[in-house]
N, C-alpha and C positions, 0 to 999 in steps of 0.2 A: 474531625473528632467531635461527639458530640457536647454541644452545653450543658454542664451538671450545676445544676444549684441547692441547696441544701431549704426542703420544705420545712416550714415550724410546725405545719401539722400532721403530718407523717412520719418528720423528726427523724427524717432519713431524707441521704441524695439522691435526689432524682435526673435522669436525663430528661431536659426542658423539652416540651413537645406543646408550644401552643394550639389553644382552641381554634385558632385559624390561624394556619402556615404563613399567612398574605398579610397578618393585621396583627402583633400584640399589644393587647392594652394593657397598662398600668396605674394602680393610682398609690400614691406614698402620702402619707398623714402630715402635714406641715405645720405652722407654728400658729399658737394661739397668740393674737398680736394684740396681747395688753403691755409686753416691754420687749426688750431688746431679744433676739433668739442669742443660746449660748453658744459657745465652742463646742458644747456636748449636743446640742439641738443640729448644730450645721455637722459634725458627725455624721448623726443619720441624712438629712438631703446630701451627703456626699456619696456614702452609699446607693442614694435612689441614681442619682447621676452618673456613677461607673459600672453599675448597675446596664442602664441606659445606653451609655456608650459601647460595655462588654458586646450586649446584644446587636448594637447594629454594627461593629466590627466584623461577629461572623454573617452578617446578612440580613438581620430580619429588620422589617419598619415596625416601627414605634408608634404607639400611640400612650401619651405620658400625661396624666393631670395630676395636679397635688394642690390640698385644701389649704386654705387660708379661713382659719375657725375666728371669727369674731362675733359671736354670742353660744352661749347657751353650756363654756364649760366651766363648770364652777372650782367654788377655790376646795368642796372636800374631795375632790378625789386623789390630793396630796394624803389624805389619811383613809383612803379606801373608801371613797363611799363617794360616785363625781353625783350624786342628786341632792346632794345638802349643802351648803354654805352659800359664798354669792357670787355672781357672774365677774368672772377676771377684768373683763371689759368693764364692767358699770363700777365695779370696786376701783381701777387706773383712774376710770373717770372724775369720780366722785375728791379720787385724791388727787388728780393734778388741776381741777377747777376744769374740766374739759367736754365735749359733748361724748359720747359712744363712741359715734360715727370719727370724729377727729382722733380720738385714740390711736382705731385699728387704723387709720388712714394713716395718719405718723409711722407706726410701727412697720406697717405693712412697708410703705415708702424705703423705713431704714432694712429690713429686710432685704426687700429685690436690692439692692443697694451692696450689701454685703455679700448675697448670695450671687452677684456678679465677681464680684472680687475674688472669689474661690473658683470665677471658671464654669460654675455648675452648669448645665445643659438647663435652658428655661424648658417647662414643659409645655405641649401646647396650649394647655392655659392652668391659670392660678384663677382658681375660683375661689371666693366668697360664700360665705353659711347665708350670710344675710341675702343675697341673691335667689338662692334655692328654700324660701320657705312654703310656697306652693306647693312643690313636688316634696315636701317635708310631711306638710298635713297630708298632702293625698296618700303617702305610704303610709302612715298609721290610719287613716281613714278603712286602706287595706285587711291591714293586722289588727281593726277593730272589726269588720265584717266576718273574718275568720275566725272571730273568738280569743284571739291571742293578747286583747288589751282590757285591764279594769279601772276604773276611776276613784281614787283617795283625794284627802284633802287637798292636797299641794299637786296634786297634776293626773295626767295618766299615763299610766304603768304599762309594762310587759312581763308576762305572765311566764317567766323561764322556765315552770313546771312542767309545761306544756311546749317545750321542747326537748328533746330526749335524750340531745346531741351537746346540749349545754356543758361549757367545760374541756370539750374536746381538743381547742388549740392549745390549753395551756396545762393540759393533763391533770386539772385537780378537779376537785368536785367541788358543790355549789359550799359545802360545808368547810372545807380545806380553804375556800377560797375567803370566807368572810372572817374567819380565825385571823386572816393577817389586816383587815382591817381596823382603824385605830378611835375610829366610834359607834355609836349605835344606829342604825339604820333605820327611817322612819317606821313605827311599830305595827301602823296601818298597811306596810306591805304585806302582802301576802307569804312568798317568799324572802328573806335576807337579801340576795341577789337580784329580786325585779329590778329592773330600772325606769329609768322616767321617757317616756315618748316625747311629750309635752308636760311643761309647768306654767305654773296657773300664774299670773303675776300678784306680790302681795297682796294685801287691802289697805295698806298703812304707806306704801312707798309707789312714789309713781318713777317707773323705771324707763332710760332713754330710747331702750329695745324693745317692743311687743305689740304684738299682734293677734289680729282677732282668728279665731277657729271656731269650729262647731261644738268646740268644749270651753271655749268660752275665753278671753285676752290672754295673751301669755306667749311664752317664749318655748324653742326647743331644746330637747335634750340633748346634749353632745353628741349620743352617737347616734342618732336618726340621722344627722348631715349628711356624713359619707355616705351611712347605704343611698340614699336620694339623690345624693351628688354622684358617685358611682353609676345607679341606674339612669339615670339624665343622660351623661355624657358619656355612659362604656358599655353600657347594660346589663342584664341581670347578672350572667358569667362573667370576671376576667379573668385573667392569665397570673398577674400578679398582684398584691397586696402587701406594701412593707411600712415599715418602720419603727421605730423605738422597740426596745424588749418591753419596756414599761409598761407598751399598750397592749402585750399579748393575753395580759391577766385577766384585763373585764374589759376596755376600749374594742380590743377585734374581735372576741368573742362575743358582744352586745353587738355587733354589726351581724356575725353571721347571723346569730339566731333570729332576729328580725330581717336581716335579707331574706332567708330563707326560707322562713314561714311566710312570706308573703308571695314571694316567687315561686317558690316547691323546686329549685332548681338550685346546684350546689353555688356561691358565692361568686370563692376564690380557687384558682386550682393552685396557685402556690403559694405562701405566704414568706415572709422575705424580715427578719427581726436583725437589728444590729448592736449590739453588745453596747453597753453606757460605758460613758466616757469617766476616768476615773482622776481625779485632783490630787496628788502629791499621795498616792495611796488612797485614798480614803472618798468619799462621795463627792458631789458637785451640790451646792444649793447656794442658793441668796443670802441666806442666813449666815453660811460661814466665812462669804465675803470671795468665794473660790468660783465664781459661776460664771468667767470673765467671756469677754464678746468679742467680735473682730476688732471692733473698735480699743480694745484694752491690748491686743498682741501687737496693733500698729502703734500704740503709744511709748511701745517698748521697742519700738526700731526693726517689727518682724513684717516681711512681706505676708499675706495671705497667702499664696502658693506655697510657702514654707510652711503652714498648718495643713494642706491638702498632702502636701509629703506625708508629714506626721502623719494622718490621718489612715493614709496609704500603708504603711510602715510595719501595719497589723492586721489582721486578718478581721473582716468587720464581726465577728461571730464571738474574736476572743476582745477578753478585758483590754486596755489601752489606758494606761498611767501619762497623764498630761502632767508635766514639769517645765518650768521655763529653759531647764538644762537639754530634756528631749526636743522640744522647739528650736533653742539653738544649734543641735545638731542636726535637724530635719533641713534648717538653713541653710547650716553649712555644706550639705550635700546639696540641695537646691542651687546654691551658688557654684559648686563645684561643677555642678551638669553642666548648669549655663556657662561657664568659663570653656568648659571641654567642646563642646558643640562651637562653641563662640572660635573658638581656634583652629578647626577645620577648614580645609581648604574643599571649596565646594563644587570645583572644575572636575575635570575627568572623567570616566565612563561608569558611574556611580547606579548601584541597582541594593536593589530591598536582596539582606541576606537570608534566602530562607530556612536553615539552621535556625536560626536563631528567634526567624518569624514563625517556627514549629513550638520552639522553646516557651516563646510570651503567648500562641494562642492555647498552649498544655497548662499555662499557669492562669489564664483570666477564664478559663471554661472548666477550672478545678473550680467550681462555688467561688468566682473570683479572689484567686489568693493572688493579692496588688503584692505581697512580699516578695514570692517567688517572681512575679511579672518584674519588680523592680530590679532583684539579683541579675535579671538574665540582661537587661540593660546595662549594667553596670560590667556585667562578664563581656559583650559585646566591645564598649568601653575598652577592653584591656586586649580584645583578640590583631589580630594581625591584618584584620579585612582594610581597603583604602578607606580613608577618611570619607571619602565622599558617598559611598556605600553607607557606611555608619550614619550619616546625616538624614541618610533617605530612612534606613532602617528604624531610627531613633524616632523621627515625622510621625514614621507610620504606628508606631508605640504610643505614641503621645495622644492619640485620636483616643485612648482609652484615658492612661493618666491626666493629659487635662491640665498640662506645665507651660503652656505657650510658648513650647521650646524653639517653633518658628520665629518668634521675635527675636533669638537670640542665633539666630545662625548668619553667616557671613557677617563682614564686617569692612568699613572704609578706610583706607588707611590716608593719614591726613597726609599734605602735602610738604609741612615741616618735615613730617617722619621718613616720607620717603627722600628729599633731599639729604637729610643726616645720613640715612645708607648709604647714599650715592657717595655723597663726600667720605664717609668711612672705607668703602671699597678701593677708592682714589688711593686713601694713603695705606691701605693694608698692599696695594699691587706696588706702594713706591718704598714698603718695607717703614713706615713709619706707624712701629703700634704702638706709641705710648697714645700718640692723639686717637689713629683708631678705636682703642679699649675706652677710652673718655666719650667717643661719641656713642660708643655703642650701650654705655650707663645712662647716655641721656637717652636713648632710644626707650631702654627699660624703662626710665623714669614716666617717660608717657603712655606706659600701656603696651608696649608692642617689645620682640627680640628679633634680632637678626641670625636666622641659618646659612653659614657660608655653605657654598655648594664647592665641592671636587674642578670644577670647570672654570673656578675665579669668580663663576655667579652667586648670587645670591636670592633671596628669598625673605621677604617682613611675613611674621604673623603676630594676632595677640598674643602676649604675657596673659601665664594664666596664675 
């Protein structure tokens, strides 16, 4: 059956058909590393990574990069506008006594860190903004030969008049779009909408990031990165492009149109957006104290896989209400999985059911609906097939989900336990159950139950 994924610029499902059958490339937006990424940040990298696993499930190879933005995105594009305020990075720095460089290097550090803990598929590389400034100036070096760039005080621009197509992913127009911006935009733009290629660095402040260009010291604009980092390491076209809905407003749309004026060839052929994570009803921010991190769910006694459930739980397109009550119960089934797998018996002539492996590849090639994929696990769970079936079938599920449900299958049963059986079975054949039932409560007591068998035999598994 084919792959369908739901395009954000077509805004319609499409059957996936990469530009080359042999090679999909991918790049997902990753975290601007002035502090800690959120629970609603790792959200979206969970998506880029079942995303990732969905596809090479039905067959295709991967090719997967995601940026690591450290310079050039500023604190206004919290109120609509990313070319005004000041660098996230130089602003951490300045307030934790720190260089730039040690900033994004700490954060970055606690990142991959946390984004191990969820499981995520590393891509084949996390690149660095500060790495690719070369291939930065050389593309607007491009889209200044072409005519697509002009020069104001504070840097040089892109001239989104002069693209025609401007506004397409996010279906509004340039006038709709700066109505929800929340201050005024420098008045030397041409358009409301241009944005900045490059910025000049002040006159009054010597900054720990910048660089010389043929426009003269200064730093890059946010979204030159991707397109440069894109073309670098995937090229002109890929296959896909995701992340946050946040960025589909003016983040992806300031990518196309400088991609694309430079190259004269389309971008992206699908773009891939994942719905914001929502805090007790209501938004996520710093300010409300609600913005918490892996590190805040393990202080509260939560595994990470238990937020990758949650995570799962919802379809990445719709809303998702984060409560500690939803996270408790995302555990409690997390722990139920692992108990239920933990207590199969893993002998016998055990094979992938494929009912069932029709069932989870119909729900992760529905525009990966992880709900429906997780139901059909759990209906599995409850059917009649041998345990040892289920274990293979359950394996081969998890290469999407991403639960390390191999760590929990089979189990050893300690040498205490199996003696206490032995001696239980002794005095159950010599008709003495008072002591029988006594041993068989200490057996419970350690984790395991004994199954009498018809034949006088028996049987330990885990207590679940």
């Amino acid at each position: 059956m084919p792959f369908k994924l739901y395009n954000s610029m077509s805004k319609s499902l499409e059957d996936f058909e990469p530009i080359n059958p042999n090679l999909v490339t991918i790049y997902f937006c990753g975290p601007t590393v002035y502090d800690f990424a959120t629970i609603g940040n790792f959200k979206t990298y969970t998506l880029g990574d079942v995303l990732v696993r969905a596809l090479k499930f039905n067959g295709f190879k991967v090719k997967y990069i995601m940026n690591l933005t450290d310079v050039g995105h500023l604190t206004g594009d919290n109120l609509g506008d990313a070319d005004l305020g000041e660098d996230r990075i130089e602003l951490a720095a300045e307030k934790e006594g720190r260089s730039a460089r040690d900033i994004a290097n700490f954060y970055i550090e606690q990142f991959l860190r946390e984004y191990e803990k969820l499981n995520l598929i590393k891509p084949l590389k996390f690149i660095r903004a500060t790495d690719y400034i070369n291939p930065m100036i050389e593309l607007i070096k491009v889209l200044e030969r072409k005519g697509f760039t002009y020069k104001i005080n504070d840097g040089i621009y892109f001239d989104t008049s002069k693209y025609s197509k401007y506004g397409e992913l996010s279906g509004l127009t340039a006038e709709s779009i700066m109505e929800g911006a929340r201050v005024e935009p420098n008045p030397l733009k041409k358009n409301p909408n241009d944005f900045a290629l490059w910025k000049f660095s002040p006159q009054d402040k010597i900054r720990w990031q910048e660089w010389d260009s043929p426009w003269g010291k200064g730093f890059p604009g946010w979204h030159i990165e991707c397109s440069a980092m894109i073309l670098k390491e995937l090229g002109e076209t890929i296959d896909v492009h995701g992340g946050g809905e946040d960025l589909k407003m003016i983040h992806h749309q300031n990518e196309i149109a400088q991609s694309e004026c430079s190259s004269g060839k389309q971008f992206v052929k699908y773009w891939v957006h994942g719905a914001h994570l929502q805090v007790d009803g209501g938004r996520m921010g710093k300010s409300l104290g609600n913005a918490y991190t892996v590190s805040d769910i393990e202080s509260k006694s939560f595994d990470p896989l238990s937020l990758r459930y949650f995570y799962l739980s919802a379809h990445y397109r719709s809303k998702l209400n984060f409560t500690w009550e939803a996270l408790q119960n995302a555990q409690n089934s997390v722990k139920k999985l692992y108990d239920i797998i933990g207590s199969y018996e893993e002998g016998g002539e055990g094979r992938i059911e494929e009912p069932f492996l029709f069932k989870f590849v119909e729900a992760i090639n529905d525009d990966l609906n992880m709900p429906k994929a997780l139901a059909v696990a759990w209906d599995l769970l409850k059917s009649d097939f041998p345990e040892s079936s289920k274990i293979m079938t359950l394996l081969k599920f998890d290469e999407v989900f991403g639960f390390k449900l191999e760590n929990h299958v089979g189990y050893e049963i300690p040498q205490k336990v199996q003696d206490l059986a032995k001696m239980r079975n002794e005095y159950r054949k010599a008709g003495i159950w008072d002591k029988a039932d006594q041993i068989r409560k200490e057996v419970e007591a350690l984790g395991f139950v004994i199954e009498d068998k018809p034949n006088g035999q028996f049987k330990i598994k885990r207590k679940l």
